[in-house]
One Martini backbone bead per residue (centre of mass of N, CA, C, O) as a GRO file, in nm:
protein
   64
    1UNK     BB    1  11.721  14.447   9.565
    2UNK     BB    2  11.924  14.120   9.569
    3UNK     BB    3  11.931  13.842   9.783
    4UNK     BB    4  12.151  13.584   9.763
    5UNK     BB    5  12.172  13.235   9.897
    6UNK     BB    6  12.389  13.029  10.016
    7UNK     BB    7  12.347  12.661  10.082
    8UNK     BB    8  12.538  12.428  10.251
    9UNK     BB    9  12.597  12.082  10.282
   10UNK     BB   10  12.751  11.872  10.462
   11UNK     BB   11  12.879  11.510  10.484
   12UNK     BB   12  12.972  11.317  10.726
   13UNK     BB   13  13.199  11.009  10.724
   14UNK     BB   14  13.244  10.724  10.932
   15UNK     BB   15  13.502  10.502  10.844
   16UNK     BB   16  13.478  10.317  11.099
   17UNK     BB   17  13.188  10.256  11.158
   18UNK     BB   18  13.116  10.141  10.860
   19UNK     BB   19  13.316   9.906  10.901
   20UNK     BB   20  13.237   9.757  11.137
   21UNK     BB   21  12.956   9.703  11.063
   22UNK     BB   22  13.033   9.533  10.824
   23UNK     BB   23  13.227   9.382  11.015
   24UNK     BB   24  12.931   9.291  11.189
   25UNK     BB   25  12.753   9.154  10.942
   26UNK     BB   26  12.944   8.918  10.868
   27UNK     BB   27  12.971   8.758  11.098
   28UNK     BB   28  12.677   8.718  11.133
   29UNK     BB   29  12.677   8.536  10.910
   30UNK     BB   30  12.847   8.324  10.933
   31UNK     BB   31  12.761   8.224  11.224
   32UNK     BB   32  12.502   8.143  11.086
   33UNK     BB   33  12.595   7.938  10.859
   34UNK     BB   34  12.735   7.734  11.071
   35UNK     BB   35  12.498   7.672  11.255
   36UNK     BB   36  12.346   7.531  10.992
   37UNK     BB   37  12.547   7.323  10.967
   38UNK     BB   38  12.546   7.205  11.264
   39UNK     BB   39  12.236   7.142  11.238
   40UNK     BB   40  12.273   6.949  10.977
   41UNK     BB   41  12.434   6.743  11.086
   42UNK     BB   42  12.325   6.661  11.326
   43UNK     BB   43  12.061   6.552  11.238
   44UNK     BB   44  12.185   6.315  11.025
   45UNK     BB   45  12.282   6.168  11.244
   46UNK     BB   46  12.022   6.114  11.403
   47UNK     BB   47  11.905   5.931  11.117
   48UNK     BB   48  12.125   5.743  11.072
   49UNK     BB   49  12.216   5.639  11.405
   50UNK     BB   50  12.070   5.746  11.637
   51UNK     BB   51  12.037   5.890  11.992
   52UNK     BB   52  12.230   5.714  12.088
   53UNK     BB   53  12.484   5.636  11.945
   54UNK     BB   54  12.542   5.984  11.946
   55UNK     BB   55  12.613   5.974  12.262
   56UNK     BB   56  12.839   5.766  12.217
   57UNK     BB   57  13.017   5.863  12.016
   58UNK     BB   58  13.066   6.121  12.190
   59UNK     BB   59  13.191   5.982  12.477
   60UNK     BB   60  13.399   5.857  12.318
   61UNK     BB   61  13.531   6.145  12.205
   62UNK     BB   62  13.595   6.247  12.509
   63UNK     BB   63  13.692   6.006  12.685
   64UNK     BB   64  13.825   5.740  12.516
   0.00000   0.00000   0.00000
């Protein structure tokens, strides 16, 4: 006599945790790629424009 057994595996996926997962690597993707333009213009201003001129330029337009 012979006995089959079967046995079966289910995975089950949270669909709410995959979804923020990935949408909390693009927003880090994201804010990444601003950092680096904004790094990018900044050194520009930098080397344009000298870090002096580039201090008055920002007081100039924070105070006024």
């Amino acid at each position: 006599m012979t006995t089959t057994t079967h046995t079966t595996t289910r995975n089950q996926v949270d669909a709410g945790y995959e979804t923020s997962r990935f949408a909390f690597g693009v927003g880090m993707a994201m804010a990444a790629i601003v950092g680096l333009w904004g790094t990018a213009c900044l050194v520009s201003a930098l080397m344009n424009n000298g870090p002096l001129n580039l201090v008055k330029g920002y007081l100039t337009a924070v105070i006024g």
